[in-house]
C-alpha positions in Angstrom: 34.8 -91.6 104.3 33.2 -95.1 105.5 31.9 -96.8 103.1 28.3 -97.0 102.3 27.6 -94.2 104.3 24.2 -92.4 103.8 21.9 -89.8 104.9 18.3 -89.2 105.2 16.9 -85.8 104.2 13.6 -84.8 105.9 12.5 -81.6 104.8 9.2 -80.1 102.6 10.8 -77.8 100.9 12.3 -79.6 97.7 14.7 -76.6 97.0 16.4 -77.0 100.6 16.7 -80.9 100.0 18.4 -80.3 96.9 20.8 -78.3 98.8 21.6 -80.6 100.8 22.0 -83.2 98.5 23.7 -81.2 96.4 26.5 -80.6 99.3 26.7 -84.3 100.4 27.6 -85.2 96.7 30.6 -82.4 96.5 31.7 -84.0 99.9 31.7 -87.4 99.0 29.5 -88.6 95.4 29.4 -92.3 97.0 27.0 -91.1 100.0 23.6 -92.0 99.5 20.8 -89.6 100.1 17.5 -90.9 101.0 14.8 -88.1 101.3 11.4 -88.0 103.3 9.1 -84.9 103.3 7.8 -84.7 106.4 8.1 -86.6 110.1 5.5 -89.3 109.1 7.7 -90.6 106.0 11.1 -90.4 107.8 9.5 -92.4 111.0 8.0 -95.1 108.5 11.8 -95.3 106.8 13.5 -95.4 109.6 11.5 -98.0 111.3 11.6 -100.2 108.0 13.9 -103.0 109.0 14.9 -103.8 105.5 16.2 -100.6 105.0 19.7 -99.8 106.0 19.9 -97.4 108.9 21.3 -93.6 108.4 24.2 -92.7 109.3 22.9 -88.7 109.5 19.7 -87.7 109.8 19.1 -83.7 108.5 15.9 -83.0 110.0 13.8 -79.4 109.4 11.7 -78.6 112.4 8.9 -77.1 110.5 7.1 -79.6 108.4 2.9 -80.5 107.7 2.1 -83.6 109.6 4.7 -84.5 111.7 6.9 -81.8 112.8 10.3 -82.3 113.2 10.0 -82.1 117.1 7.8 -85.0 117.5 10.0 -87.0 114.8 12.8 -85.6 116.7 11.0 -87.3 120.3 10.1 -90.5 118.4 13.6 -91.5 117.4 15.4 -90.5 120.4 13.0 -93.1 122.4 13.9 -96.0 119.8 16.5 -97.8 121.0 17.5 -99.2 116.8 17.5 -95.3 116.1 18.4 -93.2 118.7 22.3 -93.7 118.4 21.8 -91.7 114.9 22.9 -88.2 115.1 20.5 -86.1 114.0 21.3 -82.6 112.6 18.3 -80.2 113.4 18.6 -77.8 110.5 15.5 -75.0 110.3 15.0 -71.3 109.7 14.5 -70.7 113.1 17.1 -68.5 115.4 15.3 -68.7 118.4 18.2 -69.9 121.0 15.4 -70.9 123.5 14.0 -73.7 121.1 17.9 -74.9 119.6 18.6 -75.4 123.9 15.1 -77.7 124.0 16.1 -79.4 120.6 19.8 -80.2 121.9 18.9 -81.5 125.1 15.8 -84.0 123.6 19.3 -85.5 121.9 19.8 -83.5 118.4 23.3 -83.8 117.7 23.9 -80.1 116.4 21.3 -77.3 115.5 21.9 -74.9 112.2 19.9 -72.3 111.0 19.5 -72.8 107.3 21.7 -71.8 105.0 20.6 -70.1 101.4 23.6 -71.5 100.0 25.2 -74.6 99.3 29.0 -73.4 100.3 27.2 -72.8 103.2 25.6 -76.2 103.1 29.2 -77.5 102.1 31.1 -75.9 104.8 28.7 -77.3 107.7 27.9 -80.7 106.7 31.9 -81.0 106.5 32.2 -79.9 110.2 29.5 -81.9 111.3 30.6 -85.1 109.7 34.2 -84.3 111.2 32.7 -83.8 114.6 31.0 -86.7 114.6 34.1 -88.7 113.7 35.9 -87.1 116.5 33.6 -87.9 118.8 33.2 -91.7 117.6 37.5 -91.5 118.0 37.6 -90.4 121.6 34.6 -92.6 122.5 36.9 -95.3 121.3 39.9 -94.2 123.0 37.8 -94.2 126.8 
């Protein structure tokens, strides 16, 4: 795991954050979670230069102020954010709208688990992915 590695958490629902959370930890106990509950707190975050970046950003689509579309939108057109890879992660199964999210930049789109093995199991393979990808970026 590198170290200092963190995540930011954007979701209403304090059960599914705690989910999440509770994953990250049985990963790795050293990653920091930082949480936001809606698009408008993550943006202001994120675009806090005295806060240390992300490296993940979990982001629910379905949220009261700023969805997680437009949050989605604004960080992919800010060139200090838009390297972060951002997990969409909502109830929705609609194929149609995980297509749109992917191609506005999301780095993978998972329908929510009600578990955290569940939880476990993806963050895991996301993580790994990601660290593949940085690996053969390196490699080219």
């Amino acid at each position: 795991m590198k170290e200092n590695m963190s995540f930011l958490i954007v979701d209403d629902d304090a059960d599914d954050r705690m989910l999440v959370i509770e994953s990250v930890r049985e990963i790795d106990e050293t990653i920091e979670c930082k949480i936001a509950r809606n698009g408008e707190q993550a943006l202001e975050l994120l675009r806090n230069i005295e806060v240390p970046l992300p490296n993940f950003i979990f982001l629910d689509i379905r949220m009261p102020r700023l969805n997680g579309k437009k949050c989605l939108f604004e960080i992919k057109k800010d060139e200090r954010l838009k390297h972060i890879p951002v997990i969409i992660y909502t109830t929705s199964k609609a194929v149609e709208e995980s297509k749109e999210l992917r191609a506005m930049g999301a780095f993978h789109f998972i329908s929510k688990p009600r578990n955290a093995d569940e939880i476990f199991y993806l963050i895991s393979f996301v993580m790994d992915e990601h660290a593949d990808a940085i690996r053969r970026n390196k490699r080219d």
